[in-house]
C-alpha positions as CSV (number, residue, x, y, z in Angstrom):
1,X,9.3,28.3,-26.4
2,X,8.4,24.7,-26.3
3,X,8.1,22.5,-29.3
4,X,5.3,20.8,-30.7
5,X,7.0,17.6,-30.0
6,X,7.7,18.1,-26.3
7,X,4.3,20.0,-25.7
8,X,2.8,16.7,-26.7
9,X,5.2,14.5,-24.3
10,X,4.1,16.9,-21.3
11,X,0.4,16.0,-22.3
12,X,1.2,12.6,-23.3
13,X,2.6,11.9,-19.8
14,X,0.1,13.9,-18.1
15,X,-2.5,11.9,-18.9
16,X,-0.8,8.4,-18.7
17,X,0.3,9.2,-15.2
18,X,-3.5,10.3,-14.3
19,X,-4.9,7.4,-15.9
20,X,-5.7,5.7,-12.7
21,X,-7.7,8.9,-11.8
22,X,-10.1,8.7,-15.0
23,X,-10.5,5.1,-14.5
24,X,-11.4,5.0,-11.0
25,X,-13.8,8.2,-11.9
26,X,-15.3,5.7,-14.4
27,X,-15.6,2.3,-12.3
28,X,-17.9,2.9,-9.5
29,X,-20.4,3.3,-12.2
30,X,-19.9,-0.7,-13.3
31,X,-18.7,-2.0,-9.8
32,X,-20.2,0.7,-7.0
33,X,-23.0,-0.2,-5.3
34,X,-24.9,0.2,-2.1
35,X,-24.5,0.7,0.9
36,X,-23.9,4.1,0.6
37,X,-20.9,5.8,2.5
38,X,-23.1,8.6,4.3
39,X,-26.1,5.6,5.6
40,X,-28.6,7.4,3.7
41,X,-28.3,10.1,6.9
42,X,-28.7,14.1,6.7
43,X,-26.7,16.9,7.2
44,X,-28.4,19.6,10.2
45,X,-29.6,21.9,7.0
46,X,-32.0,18.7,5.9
47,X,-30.0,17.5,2.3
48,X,-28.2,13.9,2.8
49,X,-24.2,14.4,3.8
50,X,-23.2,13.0,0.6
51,X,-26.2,10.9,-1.6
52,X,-26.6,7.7,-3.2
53,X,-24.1,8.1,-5.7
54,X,-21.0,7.5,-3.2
55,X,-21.2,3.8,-2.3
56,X,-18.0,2.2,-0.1
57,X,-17.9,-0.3,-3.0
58,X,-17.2,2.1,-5.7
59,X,-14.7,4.2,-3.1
60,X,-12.4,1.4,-2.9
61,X,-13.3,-1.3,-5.8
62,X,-12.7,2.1,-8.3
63,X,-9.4,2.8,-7.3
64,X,-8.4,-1.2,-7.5
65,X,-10.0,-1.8,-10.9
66,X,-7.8,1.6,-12.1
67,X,-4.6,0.0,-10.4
68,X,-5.0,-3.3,-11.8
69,X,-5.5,-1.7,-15.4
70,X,-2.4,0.3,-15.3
71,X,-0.1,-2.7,-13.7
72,X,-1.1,-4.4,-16.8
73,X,-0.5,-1.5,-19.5
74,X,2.8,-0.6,-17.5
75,X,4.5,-3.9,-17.9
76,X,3.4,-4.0,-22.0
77,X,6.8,-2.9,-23.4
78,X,6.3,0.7,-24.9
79,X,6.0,1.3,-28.9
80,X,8.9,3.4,-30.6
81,X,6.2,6.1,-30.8
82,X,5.9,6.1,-26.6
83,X,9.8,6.1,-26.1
84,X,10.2,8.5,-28.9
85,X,7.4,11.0,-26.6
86,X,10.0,10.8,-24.1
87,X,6.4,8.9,-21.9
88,X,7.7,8.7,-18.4
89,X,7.3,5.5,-16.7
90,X,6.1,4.2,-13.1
91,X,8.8,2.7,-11.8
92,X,8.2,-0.8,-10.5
93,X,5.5,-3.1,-9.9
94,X,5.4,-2.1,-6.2
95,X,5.1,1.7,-7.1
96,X,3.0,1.1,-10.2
97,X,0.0,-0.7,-8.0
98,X,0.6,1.4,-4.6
99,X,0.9,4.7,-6.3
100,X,-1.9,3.9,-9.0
101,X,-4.1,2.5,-6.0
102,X,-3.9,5.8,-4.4
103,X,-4.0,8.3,-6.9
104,X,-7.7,6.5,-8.1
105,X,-8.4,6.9,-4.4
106,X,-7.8,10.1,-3.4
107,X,-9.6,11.6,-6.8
108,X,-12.7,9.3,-5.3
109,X,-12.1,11.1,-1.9
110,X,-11.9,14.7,-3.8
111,X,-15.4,14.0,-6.1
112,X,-16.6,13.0,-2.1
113,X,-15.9,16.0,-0.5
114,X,-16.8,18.0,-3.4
115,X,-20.4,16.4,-3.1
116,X,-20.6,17.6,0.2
117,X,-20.2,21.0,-0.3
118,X,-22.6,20.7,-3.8
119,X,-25.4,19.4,-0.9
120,X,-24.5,22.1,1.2
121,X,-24.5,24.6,-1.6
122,X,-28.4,23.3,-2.5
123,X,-27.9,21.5,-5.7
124,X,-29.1,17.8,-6.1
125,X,-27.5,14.7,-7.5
126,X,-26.6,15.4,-11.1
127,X,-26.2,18.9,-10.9
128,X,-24.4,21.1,-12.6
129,X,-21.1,23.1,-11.1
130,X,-18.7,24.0,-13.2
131,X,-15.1,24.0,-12.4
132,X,-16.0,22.2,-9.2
133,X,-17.2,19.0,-10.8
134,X,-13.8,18.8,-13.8
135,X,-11.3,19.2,-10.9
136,X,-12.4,18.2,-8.0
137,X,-10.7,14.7,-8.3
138,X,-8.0,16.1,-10.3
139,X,-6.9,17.7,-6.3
140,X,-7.7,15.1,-4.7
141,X,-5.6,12.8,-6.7
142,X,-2.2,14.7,-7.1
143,X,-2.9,15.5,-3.1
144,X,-3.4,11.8,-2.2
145,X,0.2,11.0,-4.5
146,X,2.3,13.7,-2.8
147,X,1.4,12.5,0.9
148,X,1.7,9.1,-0.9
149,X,5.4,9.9,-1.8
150,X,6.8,11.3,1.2
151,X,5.3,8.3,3.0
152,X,6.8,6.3,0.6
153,X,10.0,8.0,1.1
154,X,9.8,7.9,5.3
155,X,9.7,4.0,4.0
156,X,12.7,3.9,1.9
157,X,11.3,4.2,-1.0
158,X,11.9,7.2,-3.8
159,X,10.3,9.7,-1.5
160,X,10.5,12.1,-5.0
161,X,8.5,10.0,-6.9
162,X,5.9,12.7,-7.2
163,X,7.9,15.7,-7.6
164,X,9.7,13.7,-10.6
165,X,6.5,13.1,-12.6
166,X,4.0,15.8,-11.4
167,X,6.0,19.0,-13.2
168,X,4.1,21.8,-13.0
169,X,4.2,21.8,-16.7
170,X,2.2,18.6,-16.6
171,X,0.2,19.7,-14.1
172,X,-1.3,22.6,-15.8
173,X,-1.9,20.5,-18.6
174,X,-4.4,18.0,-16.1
175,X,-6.2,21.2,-15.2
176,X,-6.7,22.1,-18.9
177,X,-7.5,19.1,-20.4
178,X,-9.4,17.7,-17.6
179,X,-13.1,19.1,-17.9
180,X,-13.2,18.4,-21.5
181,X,-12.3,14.2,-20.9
182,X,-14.3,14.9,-18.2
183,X,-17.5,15.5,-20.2
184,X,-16.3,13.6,-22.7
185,X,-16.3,10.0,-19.9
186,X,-19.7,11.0,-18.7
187,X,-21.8,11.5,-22.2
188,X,-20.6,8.1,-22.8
189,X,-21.8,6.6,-19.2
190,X,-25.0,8.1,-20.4
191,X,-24.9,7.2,-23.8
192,X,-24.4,3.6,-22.0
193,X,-27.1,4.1,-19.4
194,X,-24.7,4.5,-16.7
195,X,-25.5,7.9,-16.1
196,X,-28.6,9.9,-15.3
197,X,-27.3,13.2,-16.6
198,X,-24.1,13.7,-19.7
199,X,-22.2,16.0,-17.7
């Protein structure tokens, strides 16, 4: 049975190693913009392929904001409280930016392709699915790392630098803590204006 203490460093590390995902999830609402990825175009049932809300400015400016963030918490040297959490780190600068980069892009690539199938499914813009909205980035962003990693390993690099953070342990913990930060992020976007809908 797992401790208090090291129930709190599996979500502790959970989240700090995800943080690129929430903060990519968050930034195309302050740097996104059009064009939109899909051209405005329609899918053969009539709804657009993907909507306004997916610009190529948020797609790739999100997941560069959410890199550039983390680079700069990861090299601040960690409180007593942080080590004491047994908080795992990043490794270096290279795999901070690179791995950071592309777990904010592949959760932007996961909300995409779950907006697809929304449009397909007949709901607009803004609204609700459960389940499918929480954790649709949360896939895409642990997918994106683990291609990321063996990649990185075909290159020389630590080609287990997924498998060495991502436990399942903390991975169950993402998927259960996810749609509650989840709504959490968006009733502040639209307690900010940011968002049409708080959910």
């Amino acid at each position: 049975m797992a401790t208090a203490g090291e129930i709190g460093a599996i979500v502790l590390t959970a989240l700090w190693l995800f943080l690129p995902a929430f903060l990519a999830n968050m930034a195309p609402v302050f740097v996104g913009g059009p064009p939109p990825i899909d051209g405005g175009r329609v899918w053969r049932d009539g709804r657009r392929i993907l909507g306004d809300g997916k610009t190529w400015r948020g797609l790739f400016l999100g997941p560069l904001v959410a890199s550039a963030i983390v680079l700069g918490l990861s090299v601040v040297p960690p409180s007593e409280a942080g080590r004491a959490a047994g908080l795992v780190g990043w490794g270096s600068a290279a795999e901070t930016f690179v791995f950071a980069y592309v777990i904010g892009f592949g959760a932007l690539v996961g909300d995409a392709v779950k907006s697809f199938f929304k449009r397909r499914s007949g709901r607009d813009r803004g609204a609700r699915w459960p389940g499918f909205d929480q954790l649709d980035f949360v896939a895409g962003g642990l997918l994106f790392a683990a291609a990321a990693s063996a990649l990185w390993g075909l290159a020389g690099g630590n080609g287990a630098w997924f498998s060495e953070r991502f436990t399942l342990e903390r991975i169950v913990a993402l998927v259960i803590l996810t749609p509650g930060l989840h709504l959490l992020v968006n009733i502040v976007g639209y307690k900010l204006g940011k968002k049409d809908v708080p959910w």
